[in-house]
N, C-alpha and C positions, 0 to 999 in steps of 0.2 A: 853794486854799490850799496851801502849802508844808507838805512832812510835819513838818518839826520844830514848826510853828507848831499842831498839833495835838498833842501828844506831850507836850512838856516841860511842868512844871508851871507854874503862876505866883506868879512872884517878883517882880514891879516892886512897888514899895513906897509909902505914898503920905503925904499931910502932912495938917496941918493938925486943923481940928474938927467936920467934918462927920460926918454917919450913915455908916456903914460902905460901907453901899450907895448912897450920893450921891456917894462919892468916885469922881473919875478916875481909874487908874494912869497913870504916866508910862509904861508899856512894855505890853507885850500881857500875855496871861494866862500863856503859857509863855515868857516872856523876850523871845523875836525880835521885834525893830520892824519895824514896819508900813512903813516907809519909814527911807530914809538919815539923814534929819533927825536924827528921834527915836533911831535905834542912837546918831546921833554926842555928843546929848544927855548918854543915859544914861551914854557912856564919861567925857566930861567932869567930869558930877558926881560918879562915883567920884574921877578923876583918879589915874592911875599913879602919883603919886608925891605922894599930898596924905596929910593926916594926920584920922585918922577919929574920929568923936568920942568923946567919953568914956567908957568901960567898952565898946569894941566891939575885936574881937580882929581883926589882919588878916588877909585872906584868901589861904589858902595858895599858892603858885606854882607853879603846875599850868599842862601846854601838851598841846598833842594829841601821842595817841600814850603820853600816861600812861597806867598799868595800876594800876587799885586791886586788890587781894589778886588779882593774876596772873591775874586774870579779865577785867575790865572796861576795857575800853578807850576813852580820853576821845576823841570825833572833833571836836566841835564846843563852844565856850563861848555860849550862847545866852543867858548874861547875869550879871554880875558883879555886885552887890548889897549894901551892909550887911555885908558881911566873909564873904558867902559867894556861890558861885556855882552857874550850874546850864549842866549839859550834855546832849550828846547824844553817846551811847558807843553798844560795841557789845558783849553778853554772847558772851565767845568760848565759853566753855565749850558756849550752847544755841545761837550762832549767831542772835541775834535783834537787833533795835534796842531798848535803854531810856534813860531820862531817869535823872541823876541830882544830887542835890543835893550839895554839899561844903562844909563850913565848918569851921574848927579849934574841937579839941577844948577850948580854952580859951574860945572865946566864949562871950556871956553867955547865950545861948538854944540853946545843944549840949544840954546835959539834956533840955530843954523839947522840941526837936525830933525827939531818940529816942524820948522816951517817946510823944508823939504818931505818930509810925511807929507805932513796935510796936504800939499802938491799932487804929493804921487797919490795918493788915494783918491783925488777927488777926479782925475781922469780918468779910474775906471775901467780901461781899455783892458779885455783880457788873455790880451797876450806878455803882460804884464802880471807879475809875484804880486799880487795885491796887498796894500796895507791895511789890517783891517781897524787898525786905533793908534792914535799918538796923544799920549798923553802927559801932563807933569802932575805928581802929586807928592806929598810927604819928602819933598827935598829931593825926588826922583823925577827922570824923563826916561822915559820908555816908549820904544814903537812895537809893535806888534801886528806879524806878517802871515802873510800863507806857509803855511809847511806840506809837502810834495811829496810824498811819500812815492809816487808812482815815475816821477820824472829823474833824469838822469843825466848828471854834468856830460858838456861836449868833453871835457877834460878825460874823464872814463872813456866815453865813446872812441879815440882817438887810440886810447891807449894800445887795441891790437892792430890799430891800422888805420888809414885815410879811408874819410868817407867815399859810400860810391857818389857818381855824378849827381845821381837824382837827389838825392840823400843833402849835397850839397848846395844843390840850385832851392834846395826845400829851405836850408839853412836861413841861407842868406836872401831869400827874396820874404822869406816872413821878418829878418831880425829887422831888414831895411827898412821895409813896410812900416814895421811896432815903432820903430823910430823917428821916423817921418812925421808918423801923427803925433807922439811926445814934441816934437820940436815945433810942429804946429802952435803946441800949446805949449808954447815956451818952456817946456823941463828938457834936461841934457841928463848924458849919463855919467859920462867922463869917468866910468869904471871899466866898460865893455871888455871882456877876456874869457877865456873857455872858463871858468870857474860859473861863470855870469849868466852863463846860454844852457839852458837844460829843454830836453826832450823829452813828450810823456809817452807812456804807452799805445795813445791814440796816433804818435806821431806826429804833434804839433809842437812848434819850440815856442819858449816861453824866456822872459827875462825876468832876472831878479835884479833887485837894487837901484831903480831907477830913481835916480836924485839923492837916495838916500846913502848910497855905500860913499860918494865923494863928500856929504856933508859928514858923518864920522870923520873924512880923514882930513878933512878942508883945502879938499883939491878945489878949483878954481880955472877957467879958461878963457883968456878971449877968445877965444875961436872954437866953441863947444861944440857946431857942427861940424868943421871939420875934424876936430877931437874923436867922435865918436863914427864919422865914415872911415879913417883912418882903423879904428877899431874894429868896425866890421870886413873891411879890407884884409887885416890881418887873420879875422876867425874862418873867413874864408881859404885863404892863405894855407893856414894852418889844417883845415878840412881835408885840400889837396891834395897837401906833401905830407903832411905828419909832423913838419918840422914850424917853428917861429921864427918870425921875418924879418929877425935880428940877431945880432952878435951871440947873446946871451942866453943859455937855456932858460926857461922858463912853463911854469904850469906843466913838466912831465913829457916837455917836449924842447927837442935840440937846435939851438940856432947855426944860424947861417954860419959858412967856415968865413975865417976872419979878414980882412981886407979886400975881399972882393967885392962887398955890395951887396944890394938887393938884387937877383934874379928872379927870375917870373918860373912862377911853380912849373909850368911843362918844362923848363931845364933843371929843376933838381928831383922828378923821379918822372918815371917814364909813362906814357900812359892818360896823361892828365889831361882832362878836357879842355881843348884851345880855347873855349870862349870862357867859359868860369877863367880860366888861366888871367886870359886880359881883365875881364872884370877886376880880378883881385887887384891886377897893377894898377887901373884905373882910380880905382880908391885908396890906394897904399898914396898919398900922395905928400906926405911929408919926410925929411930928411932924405932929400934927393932922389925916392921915387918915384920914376914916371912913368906913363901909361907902357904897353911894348910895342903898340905900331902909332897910328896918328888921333887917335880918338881922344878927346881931350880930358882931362884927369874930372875925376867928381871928388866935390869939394864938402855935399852936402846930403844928409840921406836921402833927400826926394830925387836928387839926380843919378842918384842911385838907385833906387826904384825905377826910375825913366830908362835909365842902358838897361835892367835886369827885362823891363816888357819888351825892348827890343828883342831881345838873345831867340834862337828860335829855341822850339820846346823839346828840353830834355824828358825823352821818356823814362820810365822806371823799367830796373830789368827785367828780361822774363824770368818766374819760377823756373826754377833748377826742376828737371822733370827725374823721376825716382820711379828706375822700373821695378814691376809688381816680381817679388821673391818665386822662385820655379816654383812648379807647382809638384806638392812632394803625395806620393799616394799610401795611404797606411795600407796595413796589412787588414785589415777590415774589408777595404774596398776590393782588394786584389784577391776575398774570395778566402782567405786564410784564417780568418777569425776564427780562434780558438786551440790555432794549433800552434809549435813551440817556434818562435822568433832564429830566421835564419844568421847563422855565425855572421859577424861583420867580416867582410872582405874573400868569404865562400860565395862562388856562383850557383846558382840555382837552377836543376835543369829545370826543362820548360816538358807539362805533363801534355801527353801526347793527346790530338783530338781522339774523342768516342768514335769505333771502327761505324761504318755505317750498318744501316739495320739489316738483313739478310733474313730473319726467318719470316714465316706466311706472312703475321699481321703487318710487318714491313711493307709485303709486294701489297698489301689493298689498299695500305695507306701512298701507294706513291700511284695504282690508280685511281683512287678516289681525287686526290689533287691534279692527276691530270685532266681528269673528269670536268672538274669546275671549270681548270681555265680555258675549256674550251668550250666550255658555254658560255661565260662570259665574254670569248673573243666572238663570238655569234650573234650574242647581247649585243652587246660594244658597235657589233659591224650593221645591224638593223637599223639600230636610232644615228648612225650615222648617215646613210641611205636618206632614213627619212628628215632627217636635216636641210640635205642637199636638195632634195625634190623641195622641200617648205623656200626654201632660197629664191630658187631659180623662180617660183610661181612670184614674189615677190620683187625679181630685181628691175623690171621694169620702172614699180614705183619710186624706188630707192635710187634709181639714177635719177629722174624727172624731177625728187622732189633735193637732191643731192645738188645737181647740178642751178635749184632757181637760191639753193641757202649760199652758195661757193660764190653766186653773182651780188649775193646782198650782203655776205660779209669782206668780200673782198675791199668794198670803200669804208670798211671799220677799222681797219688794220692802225695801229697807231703804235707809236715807237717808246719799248718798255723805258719806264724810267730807271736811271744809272746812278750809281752814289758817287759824290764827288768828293776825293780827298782837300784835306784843307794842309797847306803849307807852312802855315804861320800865320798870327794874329795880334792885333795891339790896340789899346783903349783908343775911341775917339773922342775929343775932350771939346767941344764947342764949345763950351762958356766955364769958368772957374776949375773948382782944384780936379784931378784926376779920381778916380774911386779907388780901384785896387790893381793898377797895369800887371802885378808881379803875378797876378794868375792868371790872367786870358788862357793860358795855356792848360788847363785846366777843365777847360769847356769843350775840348776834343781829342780828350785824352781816353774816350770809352770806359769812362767810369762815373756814374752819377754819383757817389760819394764825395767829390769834389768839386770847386765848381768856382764861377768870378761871382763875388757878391757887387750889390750898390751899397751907397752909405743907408744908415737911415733917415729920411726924411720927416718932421712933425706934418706940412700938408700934402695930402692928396685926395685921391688915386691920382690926379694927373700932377706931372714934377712941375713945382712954380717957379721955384729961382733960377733954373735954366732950360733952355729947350728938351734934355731928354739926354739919357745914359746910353752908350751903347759900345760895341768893339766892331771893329773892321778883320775880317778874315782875308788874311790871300789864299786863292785855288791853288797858285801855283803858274797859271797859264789862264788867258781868257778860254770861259767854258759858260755853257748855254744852261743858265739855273732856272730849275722851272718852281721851285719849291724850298721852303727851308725850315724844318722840325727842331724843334727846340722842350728839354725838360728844364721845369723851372719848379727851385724850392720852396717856395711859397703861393698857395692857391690862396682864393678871396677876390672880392671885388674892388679893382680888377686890374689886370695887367693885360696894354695896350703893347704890341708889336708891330713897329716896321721896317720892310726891309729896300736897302737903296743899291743900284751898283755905281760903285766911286770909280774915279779914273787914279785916283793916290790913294795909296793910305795913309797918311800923314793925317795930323787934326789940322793944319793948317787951310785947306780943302773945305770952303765953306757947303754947311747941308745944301743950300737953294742949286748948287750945281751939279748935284748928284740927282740921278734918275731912278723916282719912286716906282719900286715894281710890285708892293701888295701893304696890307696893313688886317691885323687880324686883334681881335678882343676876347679876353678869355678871362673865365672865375678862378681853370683849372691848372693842375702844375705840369700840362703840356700845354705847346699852342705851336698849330701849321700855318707857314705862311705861304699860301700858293700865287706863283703868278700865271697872269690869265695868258700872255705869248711871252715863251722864253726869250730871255734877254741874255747874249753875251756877252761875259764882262769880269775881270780878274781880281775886284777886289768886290766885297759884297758888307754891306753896313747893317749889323742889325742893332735895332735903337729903340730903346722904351722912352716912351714917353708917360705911361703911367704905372702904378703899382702897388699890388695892394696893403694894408696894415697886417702886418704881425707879432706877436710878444720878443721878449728877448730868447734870445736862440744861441748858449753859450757854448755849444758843440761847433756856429760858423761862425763866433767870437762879433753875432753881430745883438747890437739894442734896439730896444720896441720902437716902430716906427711904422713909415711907408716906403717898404725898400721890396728888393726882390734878387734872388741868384740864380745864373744859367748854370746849370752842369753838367750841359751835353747840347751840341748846335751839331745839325748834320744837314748837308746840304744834295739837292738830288737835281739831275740834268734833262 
């Protein structure tokens, strides 16, 4: 994909009555067409020189090489719009590539679209296209955003095919998550569509347009959360099958054949993961879709984050294993260097061994070596002898003192310890909001690369506003835990571990009736928690109660505070 076609936000704009998320755009998600066609399309229905409709202001006369406040410089128009446009500039001041939108300060959605800026900038959150300035000046309003050179529409992604499993449990438990917190803080999207969801290189997805792409077009909802579960319902959907969850093609992908409804992605291609499957229907929950077995619909993105930490954990596939190419021998090795390359597809006789030796110096060299090895086997047979006599003088002691080590190690004997698999796991939330349910799974997946973070907190090392963060694992089956090792991403003074065994896992399961089986303090970014007599027991609670300060860490999308991430918990019996 071309880098502008990742970068710029999206502005194609779209008609008609359908659900927000059934509509087509006429253009991509960040402006640039997909093909010649569609650019010449879009220019047309503006038309240079046509008259725009009622209450829309025209859009200013801007050409590359503009400079907004002696800073920004416009290189590229990647799409004219509804009386405003959008570009690709370049921040001369930081030297970098951004997007930027523009439309006069007169139109009738200039209010609407600063104040939605300012919104979305000042959350922050960076799994989110950050806005880096919204400004009005000179009869102008302009916003100006991140440009992505490295990330890559779901749209593209799609195109040769449905994602794998893992690929789309990643999707959708990070878009739910990024959403969840926006609706916290009261912003919606009410854009959400594969134009909208990009992935970078690192493999993290990210969203563009948040608040901002609906106030250009002056979408509007009562029902903004479930607007945008709905949407994620669908990118899900669409991750699956390959196909959209409606009537209508849209964004590069085929919708459902006509009059039969919505079906749940394992019946329209083969293959598809039952649980993602239900997930999606769960959230598809508008225009008559309903979950596919009894689970009740999610209306909202946190309830949607809540079914995704149920699901159990989709692992990633194994690497494809690629055997090592035969091993070919030159003509160097085989002895032949220097002489002329035999014809392709002539065999080659094979040169006969050197006849053996036969004259004198021959017969003294095969007595001389028989010579040796019969001294040697004389050698050999002496220090043998004398071996056995050293032994035998010896073995008196060597039982006496054999048989008092056999009677004092015998009561040492102690029973190795066993690694125990973990079946699945989910946040336990004693008091207020959840931290990140959609990763638990993450923390036993044999990779310290990933991992469940906490929020950040401004006091500690010890958590004030509520008792303590943790997740709940199940074994699998009651099993006898004598231990439990954990690597954690942030060292410093200090983070506090302990661990409980629950009779549920549910949070409803208050801490006071769970049974404390060790608690350990640590500066470092490991810590073991041993118990002193194994306890068996099936589900196992491990719980911080303290943690220490770190800066901002925009590789685990977390801000400076007193937080901490597991990403790796192993358990031993």
């Amino acid at each position: 994909m071309a880098e502008r076609s990742t970068a710029a936000v999206d502005v194609a704009d779209n008609s008609g009555d359908e659900p927000l998320t059934a509509q087509a755009d006429q253009a991509t998600a960040d402006g640039v067409a997909t093909n010649r066609e569609r650019d010449t399309d879009i220019d047309e229905a503006q038309g240079s020189g046509g008259t725009e409709g009622p209450g829309k202001a025209s859009p200013p006369e801007l050409h590359s090489g503009h400079k907004l406040a002696r800073r920004y410089r416009l290189e590229e128009c990647v799409t004219r719009l509804d009386g405003f446009s959008s570009w690709r500039a370049v921040d001369e001041k930081l030297r970098r590539a951004v997007g930027v939108h523009i439309l006069p300060a007169d139109h009738a959605r200039a209010r609407s679209v600063l104040a939605a800026a300012r919104s979305s900038a000042l959350l922050g959150d960076p799994r989110f296209v950050q806005v880096l300035d919204a400004v009005e000046e000179n009869d102008l309003v302009y916003v100006v955003h991140e440009w992505l050179p490295d990330a890559t529409e779901l749209t593209t992604l799609l195109a040769p095919g449905p994602l794998e499993p893992h690929d789309a449990y990643q999707m959708v438990s990070q878009v739910a998550s990024a959403m969840a917190a926006a609706h916290r803080e009261g912003l919606a999207h009410l854009r959400l569509n594969p134009n909208a969801v990009l992935r970078t290189s690192s493999g993290q997805w990210r969203i563009r347009g948040l608040a901002v792409n609906a106030a250009l077009r002056g979408i509007t909802s009562d029902t903004p959360q479930r607007t945008d579960t709905e949407a994620i319902g669908a990118l899900l959907y669409a991750g699956l099958t390959q196909r959209w969850p409606y009537e209508d093609d849209a964004y590069g992908l085929s919708g459902l054949p006509k009059d039969i409804g919505l079906i749940a992605p394992d019946q329209v291609r083969a293959g598809v993961h039952r649980g993602l499957s239900e997930l999606s229907m769960r959230a598809l929950v508008n225009d008559g879709a309903t979950a596919s077995r009894h689970e009740s619909a999610c209306t909202t993105p946190e309830e949607l984050v809540k079914a995704i930490g149920e699901m159990p954990r989709i692992r990633p596939p194994e690497p494809a294993f690629t055997a090592p190419p035969e091993y070919q021998r030159t003509t160097y090795q085989q002895g032949t260097y220097g002489r002329p390359a035999p014809h392709p597809g002539v065999t080659q006789p094979l040169a006969p061994p050197p006849p053996p030796l036969q004259s004198r110096t021959g017969k003294v060299l095969k007595w001389a070596v028989s010579a040796l090895l019969i001294a040697a086997l004389g050698l050999g047979s002496w220090q043998l002898a004398d071996a056995l006599m050293e032994q035998n003088n010896k073995s008196d002691e060597t039982n006496k003192t054999q048989t008092t080590d056999d009677n004092d190690k015998s009561g040492d004997k102690t029973k190795p310890a066993k690694p125990l698999s973990i079946a699945g796991a989910q946040e336990y939330v004693a008091e207020g909001e959840a931290q990140h349910p959609g990763d638990v799974g993450l923390t036993y997946d044999s990779s310290t690369s990933t991992g469940w973070r906490t929020n950040s907190y401004k006091d500690g090392p010890k958590i004030v506003i509520k008792p303590g963060v943790g997740i709940i694992y199940d074994l699998g089956s009651a099993q006898e835990v004598s231990a439990a090792t954990l690597a954690l991403r942030y060292g410093g003074d200090h983070t506090t571990v302990e661990l409980y065994a629950a009779d549920s896992p549910r949070s409803s399961t208050p801490l006071s009736s769970m049974k404390k089986l060790g608690t350990v303090t640590t500066s470092d970014t490991s810590a073991k928690v041993s118990v002193d007599k194994p306890v068996k027991s099936r589900y196992v609670l491990v719980w911080l109660t303290a943690m220490p300060y770190s800066g901002n860490d925009s590789a685990n999308y977390s801000n400076a505070g007193y937080k901490q991430a597991i990403t790796d918990v192993k358990f031993t019996g």
